[in-house]
Backbone as a printed PyTorch tensor [residue, N CA C, xyz], in Angstrom:
tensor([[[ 58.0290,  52.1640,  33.5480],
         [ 57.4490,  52.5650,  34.8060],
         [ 56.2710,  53.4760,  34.5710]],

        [[ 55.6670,  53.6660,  35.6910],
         [ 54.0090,  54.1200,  35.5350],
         [ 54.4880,  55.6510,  36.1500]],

        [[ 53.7010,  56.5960,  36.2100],
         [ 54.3900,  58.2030,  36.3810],
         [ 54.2180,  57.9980,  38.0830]],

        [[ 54.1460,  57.4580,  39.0750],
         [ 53.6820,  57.5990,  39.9190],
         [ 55.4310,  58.0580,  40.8320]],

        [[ 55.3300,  58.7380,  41.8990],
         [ 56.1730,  59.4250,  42.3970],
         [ 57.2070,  58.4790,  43.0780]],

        [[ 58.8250,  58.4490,  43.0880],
         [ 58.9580,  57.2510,  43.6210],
         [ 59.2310,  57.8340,  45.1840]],

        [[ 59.5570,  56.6570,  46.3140],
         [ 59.9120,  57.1850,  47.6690],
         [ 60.5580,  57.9880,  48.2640]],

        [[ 60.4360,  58.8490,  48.9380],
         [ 61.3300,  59.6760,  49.6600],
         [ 62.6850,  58.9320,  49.7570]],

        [[ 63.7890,  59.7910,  49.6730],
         [ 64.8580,  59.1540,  50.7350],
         [ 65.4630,  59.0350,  51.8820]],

        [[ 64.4540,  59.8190,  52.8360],
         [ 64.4270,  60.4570,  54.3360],
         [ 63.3010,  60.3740,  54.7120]],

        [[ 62.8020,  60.1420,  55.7580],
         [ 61.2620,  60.1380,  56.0590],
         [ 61.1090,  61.5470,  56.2980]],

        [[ 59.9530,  61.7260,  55.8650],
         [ 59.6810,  63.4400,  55.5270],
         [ 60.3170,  64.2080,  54.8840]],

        [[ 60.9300,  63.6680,  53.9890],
         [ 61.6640,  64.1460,  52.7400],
         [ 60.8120,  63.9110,  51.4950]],

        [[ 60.3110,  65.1270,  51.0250],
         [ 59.6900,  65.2990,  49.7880],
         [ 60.9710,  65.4110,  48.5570]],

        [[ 60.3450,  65.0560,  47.2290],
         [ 61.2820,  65.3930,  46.2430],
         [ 60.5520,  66.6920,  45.5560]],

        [[ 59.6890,  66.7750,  45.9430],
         [ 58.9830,  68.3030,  45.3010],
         [ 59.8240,  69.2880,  45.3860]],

        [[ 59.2800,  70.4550,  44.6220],
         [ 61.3660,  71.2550,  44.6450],
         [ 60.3110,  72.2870,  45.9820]],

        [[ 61.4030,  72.3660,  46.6540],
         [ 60.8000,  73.6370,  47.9120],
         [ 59.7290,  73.0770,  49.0020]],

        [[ 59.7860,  71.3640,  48.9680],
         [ 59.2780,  71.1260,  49.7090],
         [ 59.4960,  70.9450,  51.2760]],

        [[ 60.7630,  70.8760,  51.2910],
         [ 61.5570,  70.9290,  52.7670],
         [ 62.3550,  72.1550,  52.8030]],

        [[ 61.9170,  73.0980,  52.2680],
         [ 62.2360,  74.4020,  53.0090],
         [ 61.5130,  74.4100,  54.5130]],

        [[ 62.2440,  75.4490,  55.4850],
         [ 61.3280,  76.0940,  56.5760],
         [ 60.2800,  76.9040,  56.2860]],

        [[ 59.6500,  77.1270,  56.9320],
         [ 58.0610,  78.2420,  56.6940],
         [ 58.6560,  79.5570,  56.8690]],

        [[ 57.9980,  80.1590,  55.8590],
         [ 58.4430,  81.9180,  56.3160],
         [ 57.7830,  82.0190,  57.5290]],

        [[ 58.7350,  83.6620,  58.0470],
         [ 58.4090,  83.8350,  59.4520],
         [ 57.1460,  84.7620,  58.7730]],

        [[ 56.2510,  85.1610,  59.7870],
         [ 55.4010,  85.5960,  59.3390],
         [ 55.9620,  87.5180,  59.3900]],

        [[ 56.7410,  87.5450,  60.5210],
         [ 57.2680,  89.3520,  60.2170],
         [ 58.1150,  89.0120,  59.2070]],

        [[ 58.8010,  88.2460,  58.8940],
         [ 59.1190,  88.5930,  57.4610],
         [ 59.3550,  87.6010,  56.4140]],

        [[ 57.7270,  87.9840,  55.6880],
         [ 57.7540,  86.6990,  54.3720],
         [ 58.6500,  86.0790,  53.7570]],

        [[ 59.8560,  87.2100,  53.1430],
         [ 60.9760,  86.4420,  52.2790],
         [ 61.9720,  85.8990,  53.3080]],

        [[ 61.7500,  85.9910,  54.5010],
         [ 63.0450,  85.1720,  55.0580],
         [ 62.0320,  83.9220,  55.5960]],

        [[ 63.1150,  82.7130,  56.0290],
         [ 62.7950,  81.5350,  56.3730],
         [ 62.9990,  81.2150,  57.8730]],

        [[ 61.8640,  80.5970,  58.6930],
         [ 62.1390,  80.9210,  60.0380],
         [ 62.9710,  79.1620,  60.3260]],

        [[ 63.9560,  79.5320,  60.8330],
         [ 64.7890,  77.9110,  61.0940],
         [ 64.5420,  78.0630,  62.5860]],

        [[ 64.3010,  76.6440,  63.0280],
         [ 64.3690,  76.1580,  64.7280],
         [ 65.7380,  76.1920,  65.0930]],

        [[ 66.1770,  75.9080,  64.8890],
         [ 67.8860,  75.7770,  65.4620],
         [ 68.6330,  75.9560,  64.3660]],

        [[ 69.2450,  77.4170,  64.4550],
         [ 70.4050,  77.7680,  63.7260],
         [ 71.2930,  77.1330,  63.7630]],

        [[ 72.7840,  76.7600,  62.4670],
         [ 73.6330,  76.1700,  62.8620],
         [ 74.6060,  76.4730,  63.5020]],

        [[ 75.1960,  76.6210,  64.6410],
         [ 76.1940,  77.2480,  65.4170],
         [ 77.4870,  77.2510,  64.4010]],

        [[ 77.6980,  78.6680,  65.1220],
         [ 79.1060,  79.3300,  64.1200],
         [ 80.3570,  78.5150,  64.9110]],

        [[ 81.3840,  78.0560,  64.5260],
         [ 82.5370,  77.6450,  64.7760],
         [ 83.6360,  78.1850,  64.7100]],

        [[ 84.9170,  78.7710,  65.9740],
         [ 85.4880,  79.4670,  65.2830],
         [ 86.3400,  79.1680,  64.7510]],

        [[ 87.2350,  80.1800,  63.7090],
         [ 88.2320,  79.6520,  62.2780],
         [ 88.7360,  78.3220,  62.8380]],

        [[ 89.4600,  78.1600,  64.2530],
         [ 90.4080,  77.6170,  64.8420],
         [ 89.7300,  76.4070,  64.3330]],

        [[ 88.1490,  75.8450,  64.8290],
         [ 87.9570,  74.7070,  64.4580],
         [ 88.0600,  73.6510,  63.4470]],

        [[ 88.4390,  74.6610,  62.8040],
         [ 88.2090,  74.0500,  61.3320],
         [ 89.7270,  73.8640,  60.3420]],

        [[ 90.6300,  73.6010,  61.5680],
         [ 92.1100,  73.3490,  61.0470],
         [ 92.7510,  72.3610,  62.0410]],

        [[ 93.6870,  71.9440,  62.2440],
         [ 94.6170,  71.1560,  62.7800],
         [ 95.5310,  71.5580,  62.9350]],

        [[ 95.5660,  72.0290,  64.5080],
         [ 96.7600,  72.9850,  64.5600],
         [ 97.7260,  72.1120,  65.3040]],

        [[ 98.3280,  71.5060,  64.7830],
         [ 99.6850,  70.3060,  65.0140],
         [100.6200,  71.3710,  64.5710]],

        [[102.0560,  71.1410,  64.7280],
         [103.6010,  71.6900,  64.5420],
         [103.7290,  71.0730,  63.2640]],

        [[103.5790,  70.3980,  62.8090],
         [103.6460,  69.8100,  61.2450],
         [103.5030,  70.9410,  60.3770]],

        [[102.5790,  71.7740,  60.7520],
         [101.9260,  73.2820,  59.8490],
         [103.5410,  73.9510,  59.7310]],

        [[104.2830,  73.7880,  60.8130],
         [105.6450,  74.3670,  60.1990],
         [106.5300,  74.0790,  58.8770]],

        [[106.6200,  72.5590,  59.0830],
         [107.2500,  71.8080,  58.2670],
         [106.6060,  71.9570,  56.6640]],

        [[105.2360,  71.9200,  56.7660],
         [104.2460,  72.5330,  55.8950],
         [104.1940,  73.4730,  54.9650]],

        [[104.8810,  75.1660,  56.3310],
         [104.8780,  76.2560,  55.4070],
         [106.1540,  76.3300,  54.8250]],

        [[107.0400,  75.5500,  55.8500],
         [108.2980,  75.8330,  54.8610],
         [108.3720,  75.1260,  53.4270]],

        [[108.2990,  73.8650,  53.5570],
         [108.1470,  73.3360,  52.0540],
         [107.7130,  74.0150,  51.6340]],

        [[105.8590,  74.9270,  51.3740],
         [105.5440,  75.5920,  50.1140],
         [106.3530,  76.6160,  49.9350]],

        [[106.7470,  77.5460,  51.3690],
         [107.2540,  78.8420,  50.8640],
         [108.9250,  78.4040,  50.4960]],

        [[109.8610,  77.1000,  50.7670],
         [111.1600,  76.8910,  49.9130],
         [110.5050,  76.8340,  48.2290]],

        [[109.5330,  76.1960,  48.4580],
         [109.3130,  75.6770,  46.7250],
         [108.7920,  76.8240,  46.1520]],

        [[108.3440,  77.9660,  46.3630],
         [107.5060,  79.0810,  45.8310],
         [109.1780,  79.8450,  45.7410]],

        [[109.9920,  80.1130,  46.6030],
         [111.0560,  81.0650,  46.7290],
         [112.3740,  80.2710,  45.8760]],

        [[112.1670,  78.7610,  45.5350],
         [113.1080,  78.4120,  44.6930],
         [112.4150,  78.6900,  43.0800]],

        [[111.3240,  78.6600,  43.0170],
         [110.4860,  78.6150,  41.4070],
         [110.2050,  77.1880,  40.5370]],

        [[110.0710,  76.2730,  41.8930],
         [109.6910,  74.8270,  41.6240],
         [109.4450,  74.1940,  42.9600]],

        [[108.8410,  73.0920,  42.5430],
         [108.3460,  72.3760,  43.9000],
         [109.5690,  71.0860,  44.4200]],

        [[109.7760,  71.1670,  45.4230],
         [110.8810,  70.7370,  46.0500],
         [110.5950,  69.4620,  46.5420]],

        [[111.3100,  68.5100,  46.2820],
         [110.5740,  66.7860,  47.4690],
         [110.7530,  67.2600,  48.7860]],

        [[109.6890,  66.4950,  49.3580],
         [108.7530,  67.0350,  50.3470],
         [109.6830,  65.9720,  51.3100]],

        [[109.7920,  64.9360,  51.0420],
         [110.0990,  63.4300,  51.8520],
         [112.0230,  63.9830,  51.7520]],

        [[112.4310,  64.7250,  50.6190],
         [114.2460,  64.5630,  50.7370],
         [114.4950,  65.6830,  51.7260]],

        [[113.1460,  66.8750,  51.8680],
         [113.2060,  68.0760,  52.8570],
         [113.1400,  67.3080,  54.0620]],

        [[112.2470,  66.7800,  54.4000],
         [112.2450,  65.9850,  55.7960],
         [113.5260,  65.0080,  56.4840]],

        [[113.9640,  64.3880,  55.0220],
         [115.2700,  63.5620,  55.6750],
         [116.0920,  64.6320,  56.0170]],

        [[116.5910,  66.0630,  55.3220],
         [117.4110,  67.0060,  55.1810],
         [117.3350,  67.3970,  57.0060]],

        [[116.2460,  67.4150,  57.4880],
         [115.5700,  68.1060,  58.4480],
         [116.0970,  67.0570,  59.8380]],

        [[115.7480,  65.7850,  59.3760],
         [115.8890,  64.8940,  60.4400],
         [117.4330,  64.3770,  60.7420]],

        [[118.2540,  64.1660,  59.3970],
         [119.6330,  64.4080,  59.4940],
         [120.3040,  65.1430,  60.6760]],

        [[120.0020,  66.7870,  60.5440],
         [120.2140,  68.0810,  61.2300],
         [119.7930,  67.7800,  62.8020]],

        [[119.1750,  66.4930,  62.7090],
         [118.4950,  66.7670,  64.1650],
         [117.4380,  67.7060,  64.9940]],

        [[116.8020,  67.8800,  63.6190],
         [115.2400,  68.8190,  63.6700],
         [114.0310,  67.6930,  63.7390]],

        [[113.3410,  67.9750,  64.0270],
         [111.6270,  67.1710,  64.4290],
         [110.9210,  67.5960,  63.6220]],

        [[111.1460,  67.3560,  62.2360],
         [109.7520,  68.2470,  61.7130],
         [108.4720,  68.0620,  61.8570]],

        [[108.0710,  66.9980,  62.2830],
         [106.6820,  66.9410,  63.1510],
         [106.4820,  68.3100,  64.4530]],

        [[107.8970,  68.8920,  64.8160],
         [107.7910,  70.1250,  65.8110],
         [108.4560,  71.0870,  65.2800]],

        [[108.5490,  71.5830,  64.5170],
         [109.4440,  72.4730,  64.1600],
         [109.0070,  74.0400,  64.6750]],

        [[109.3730,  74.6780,  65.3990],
         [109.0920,  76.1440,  65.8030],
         [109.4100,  77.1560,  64.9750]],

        [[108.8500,  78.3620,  65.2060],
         [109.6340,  79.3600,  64.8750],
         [111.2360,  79.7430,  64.3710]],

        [[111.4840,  79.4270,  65.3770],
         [112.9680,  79.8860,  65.5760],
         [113.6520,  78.3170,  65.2160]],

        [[113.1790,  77.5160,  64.9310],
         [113.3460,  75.8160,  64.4360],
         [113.7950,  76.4510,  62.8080]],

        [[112.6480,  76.9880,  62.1390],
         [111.9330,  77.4520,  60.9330],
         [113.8540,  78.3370,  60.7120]],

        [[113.6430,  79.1490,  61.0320],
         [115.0990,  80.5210,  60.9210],
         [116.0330,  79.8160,  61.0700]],

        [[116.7180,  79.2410,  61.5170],
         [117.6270,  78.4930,  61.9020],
         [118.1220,  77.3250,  60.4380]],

        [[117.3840,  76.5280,  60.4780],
         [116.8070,  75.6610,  59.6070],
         [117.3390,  75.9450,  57.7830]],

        [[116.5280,  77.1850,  57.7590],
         [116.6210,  78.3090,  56.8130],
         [118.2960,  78.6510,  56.5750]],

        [[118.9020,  79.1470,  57.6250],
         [120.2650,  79.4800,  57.7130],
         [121.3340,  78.9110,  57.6300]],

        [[120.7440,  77.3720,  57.8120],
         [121.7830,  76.0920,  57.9340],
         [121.6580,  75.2900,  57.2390]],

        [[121.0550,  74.2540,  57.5170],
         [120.8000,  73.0900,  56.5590],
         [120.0920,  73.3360,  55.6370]],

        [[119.5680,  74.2270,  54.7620],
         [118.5600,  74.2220,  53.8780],
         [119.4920,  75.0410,  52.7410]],

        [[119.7600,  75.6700,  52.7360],
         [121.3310,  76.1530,  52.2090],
         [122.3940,  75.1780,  51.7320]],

        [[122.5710,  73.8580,  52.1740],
         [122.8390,  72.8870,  51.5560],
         [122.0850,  71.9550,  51.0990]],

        [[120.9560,  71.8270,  51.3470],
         [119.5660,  71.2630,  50.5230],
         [119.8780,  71.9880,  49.2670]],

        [[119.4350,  73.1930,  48.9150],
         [119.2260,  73.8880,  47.8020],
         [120.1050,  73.5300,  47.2740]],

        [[121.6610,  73.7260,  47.7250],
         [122.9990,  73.9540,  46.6120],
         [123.1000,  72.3470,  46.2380]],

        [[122.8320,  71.0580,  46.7820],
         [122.3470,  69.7740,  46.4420],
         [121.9260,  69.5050,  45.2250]],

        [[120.8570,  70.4810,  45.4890],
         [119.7150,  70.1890,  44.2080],
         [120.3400,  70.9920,  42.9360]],

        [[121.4820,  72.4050,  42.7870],
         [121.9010,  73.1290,  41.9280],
         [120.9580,  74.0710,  42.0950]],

        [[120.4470,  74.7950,  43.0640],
         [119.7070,  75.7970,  43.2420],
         [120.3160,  76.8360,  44.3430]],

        [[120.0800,  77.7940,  44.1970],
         [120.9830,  79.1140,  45.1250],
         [119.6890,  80.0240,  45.0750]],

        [[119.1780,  80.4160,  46.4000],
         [118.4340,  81.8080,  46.5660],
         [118.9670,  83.2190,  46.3990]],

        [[118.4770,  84.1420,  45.3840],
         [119.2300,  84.9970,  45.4070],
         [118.8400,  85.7280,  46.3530]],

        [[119.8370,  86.9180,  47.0630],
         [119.5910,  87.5140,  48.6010],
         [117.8270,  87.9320,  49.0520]],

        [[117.8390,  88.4550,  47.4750],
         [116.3080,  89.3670,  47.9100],
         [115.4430,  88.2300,  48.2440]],

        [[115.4600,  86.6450,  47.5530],
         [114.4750,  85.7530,  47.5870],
         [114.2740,  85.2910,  48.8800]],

        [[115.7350,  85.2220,  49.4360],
         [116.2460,  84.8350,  50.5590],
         [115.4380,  86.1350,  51.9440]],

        [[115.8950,  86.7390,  51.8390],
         [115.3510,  87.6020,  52.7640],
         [113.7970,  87.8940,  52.8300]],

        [[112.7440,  88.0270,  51.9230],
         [111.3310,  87.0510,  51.6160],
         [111.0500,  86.0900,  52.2240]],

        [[112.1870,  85.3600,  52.2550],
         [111.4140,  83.7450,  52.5740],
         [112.1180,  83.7940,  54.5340]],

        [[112.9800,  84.3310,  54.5990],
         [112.7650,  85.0790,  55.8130],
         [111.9710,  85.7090,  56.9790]],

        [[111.5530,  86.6080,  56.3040],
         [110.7730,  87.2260,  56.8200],
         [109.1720,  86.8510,  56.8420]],

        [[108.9340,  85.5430,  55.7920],
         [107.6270,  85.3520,  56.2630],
         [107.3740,  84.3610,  56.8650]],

        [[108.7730,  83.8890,  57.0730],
         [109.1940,  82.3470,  57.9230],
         [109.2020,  83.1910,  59.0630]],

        [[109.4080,  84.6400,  59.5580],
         [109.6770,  84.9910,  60.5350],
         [108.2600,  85.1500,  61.4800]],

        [[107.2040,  85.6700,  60.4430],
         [105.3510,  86.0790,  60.9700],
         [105.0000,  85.0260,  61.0700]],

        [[105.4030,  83.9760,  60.7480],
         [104.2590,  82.2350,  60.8570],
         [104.0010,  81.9230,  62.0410]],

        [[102.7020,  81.9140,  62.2050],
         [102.9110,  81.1900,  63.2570],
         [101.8940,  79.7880,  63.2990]],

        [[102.1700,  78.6960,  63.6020],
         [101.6690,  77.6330,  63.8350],
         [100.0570,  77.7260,  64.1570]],

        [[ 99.9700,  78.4880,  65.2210],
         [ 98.3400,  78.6220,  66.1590],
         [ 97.6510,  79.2200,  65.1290]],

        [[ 97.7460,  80.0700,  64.1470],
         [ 97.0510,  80.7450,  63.4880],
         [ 96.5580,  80.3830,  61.9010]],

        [[ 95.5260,  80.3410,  61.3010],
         [ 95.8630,  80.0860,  59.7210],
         [ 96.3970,  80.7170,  58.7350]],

        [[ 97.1280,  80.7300,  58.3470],
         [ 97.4120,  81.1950,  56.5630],
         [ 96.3740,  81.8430,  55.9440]],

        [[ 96.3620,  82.9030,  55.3890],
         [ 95.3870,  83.9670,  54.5670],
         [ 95.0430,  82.0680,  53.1340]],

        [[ 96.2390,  81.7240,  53.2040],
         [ 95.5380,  80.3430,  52.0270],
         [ 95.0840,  80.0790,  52.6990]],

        [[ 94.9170,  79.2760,  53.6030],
         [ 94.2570,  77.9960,  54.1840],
         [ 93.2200,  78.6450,  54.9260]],

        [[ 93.0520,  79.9730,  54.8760],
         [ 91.5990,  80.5290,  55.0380],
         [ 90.8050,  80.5030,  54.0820]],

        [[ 91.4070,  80.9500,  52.8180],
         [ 90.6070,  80.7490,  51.1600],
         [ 90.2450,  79.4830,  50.9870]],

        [[ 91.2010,  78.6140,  50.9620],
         [ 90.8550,  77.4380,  50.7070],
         [ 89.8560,  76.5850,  51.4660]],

        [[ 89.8300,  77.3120,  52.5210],
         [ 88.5520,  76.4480,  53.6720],
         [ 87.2500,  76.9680,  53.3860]],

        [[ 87.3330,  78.8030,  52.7940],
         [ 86.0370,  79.0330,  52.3780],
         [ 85.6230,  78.2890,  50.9120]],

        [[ 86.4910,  78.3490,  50.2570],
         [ 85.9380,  78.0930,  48.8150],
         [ 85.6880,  76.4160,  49.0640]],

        [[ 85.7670,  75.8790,  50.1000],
         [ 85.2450,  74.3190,  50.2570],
         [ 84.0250,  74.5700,  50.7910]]])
């Protein structure tokens, strides 16, 4: 090929480096004046706040409070057995859940929470709440 520049891939898309920047504003050189900012969204938008998020936190926080990761699909049959919805699972779905059937999940598998783990996984089953995100799933949405 001959050196000649090849086509944009956007009309008015230069490949020059800094060629589709905005123009500085003129009060202030080092910043860049944009026509339409991109509107801020809030956190909420940027999650799916379905009842599933229950079913969700419990799996990670059983599998974090047992010290392995737990089947996800034998938790759900465990769940649907009991006559729980884990597509809805509430709060007080979550505690319950915890107190009953999951207690024979674990001892199933040859696993036993010891009290302190137990009362942990309690209490943060107790602050969850569905409408809101997870300090993770805030990290994880920024670092994307």
């Amino acid at each position: 090929m001959t050196g000649t520049a090849s086509a944009p891939h956007h009309p008015g898309e230069s490949h020059a480096p800094g060629a589709n920047l905005p123009a500085p504003s003129p009060a202030h050189p080092h910043r860049a004046t944009v026509a339409h900012p991109v509107p801020r969204r809030p956190i909420q938008a940027y999650f799916r706040f379905d009842m599933r998020r229950g079913f969700d936190h419990l799996h990670a926080e059983l599998s974090v409070a047992a010290g392995l990761a737990l089947p996800r699909y034998a938790l759900w049959l465990c769940l649907r057995e009991a006559g729980r919805d884990p597509e809805r699972l509430s709060r007080d779905d979550l505690l319950a859940a915890l107190e009953g059937e999951l207690a024979g999940f674990l001892r199933d598998r040859g696993l036993r929470l010891a009290p302190r783990r137990n009362r942990g996984l309690q209490r943060r089953l107790r602050v969850f709440d569905p409408q809101t995100p997870t300090p993770e799933e805030l990290l994880a949405r920024w670092l994307d």
